[in-house]
Wavefront OBJ file of the C-alpha trace (Angstrom):
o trace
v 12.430 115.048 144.149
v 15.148 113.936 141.570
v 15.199 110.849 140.076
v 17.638 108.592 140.493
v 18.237 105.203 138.760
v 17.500 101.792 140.004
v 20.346 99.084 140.197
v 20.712 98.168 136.755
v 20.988 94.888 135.351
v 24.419 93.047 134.520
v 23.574 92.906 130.623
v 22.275 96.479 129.923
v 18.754 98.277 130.159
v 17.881 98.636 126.565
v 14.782 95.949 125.573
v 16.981 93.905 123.461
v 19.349 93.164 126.389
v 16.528 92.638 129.043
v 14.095 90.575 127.479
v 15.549 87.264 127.144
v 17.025 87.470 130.563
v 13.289 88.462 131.436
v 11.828 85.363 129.661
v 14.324 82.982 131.399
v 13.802 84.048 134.570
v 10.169 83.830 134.737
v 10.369 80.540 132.989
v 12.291 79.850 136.660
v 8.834 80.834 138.236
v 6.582 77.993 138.797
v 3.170 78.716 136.928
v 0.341 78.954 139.669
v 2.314 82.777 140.183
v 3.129 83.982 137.492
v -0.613 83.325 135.744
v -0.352 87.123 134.369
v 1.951 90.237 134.912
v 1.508 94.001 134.869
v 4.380 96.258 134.782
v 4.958 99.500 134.628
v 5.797 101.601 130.925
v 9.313 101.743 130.719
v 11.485 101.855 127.753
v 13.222 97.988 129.050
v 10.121 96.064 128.704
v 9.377 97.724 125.479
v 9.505 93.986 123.752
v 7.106 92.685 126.646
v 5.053 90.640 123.684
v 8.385 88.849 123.129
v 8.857 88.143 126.550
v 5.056 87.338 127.167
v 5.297 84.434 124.098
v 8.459 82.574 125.474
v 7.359 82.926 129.225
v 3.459 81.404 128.114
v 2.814 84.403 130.539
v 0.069 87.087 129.743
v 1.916 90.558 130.338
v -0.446 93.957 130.924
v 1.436 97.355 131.004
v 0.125 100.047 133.476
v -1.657 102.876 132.326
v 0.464 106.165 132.520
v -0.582 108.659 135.429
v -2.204 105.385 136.886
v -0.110 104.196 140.095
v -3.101 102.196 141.538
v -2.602 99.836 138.785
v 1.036 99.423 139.818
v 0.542 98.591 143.735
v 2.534 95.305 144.080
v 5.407 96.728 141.679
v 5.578 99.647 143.704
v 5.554 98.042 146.614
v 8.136 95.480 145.842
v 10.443 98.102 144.662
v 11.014 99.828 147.729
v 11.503 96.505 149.840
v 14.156 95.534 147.092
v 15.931 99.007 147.665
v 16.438 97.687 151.385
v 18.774 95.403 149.543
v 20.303 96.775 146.629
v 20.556 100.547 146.469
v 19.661 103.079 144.112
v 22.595 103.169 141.180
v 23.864 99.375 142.722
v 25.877 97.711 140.486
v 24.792 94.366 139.814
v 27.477 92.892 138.619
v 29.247 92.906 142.700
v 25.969 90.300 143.481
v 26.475 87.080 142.917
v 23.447 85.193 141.848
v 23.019 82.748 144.696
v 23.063 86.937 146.339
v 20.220 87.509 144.106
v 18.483 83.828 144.715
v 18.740 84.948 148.667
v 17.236 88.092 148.138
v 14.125 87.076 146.189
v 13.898 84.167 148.698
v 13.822 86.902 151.957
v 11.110 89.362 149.539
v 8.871 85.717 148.857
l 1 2 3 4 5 6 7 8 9 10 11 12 13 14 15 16 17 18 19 20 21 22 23 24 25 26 27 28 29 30 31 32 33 34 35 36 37 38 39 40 41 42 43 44 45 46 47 48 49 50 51 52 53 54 55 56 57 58 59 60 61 62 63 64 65 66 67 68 69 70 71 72 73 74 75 76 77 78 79 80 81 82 83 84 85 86 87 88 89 90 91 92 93 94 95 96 97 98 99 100 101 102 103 104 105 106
């Protein structure tokens, strides 16, 4: 199977671009769920301690070759890709789109 990339965000996939869009939108979370997170290694959350200190929110990375540890992400993925298709830009959503989305996935 080839790979093929996710919808990518409006701002650019490199760590510097993604985490303080990261750390605002969690901030949007309300605390009882979002007590800790675990994502998976990938070269965007690279500055998750950065991310973890302005979000007060304890962030655990996956262990490679480990995709029990990743259940929920996994999970959540492919009901997102119901929505927004591999390669999607994400600049044609609109973020009351995005807002409708999470609200269907919550």
């Amino acid at each position: 199977m080839r790979w093929a990339p996710g919808p990518r965000p409006p701002d650019g996939i490199k760590a510097e671009q993604v985490t303080p869009r990261l750390a605002r939108s969690l901030l949007g979370i309300p605390p009882h769920p979002r007590r800790t997170l675990t994502w998976d290694r990938g070269r965007e959350t690279a500055e998750h301690h950065a991310v973890a200190i302005e979000a007060k929110t304890p962030i655990y990375l996956c262990k490679p070759r480990s995709p029990w540890q990743r259940g929920t992400s996994e999970n959540t993925d492919r009901l997102l890709l119901q929505y927004l298709p591999k390669g999607a830009d994400l600049h044609t959503f609109s973020q009351a789109d995005l807002d409708a989305i999470a609200h269907e996935l919550a």
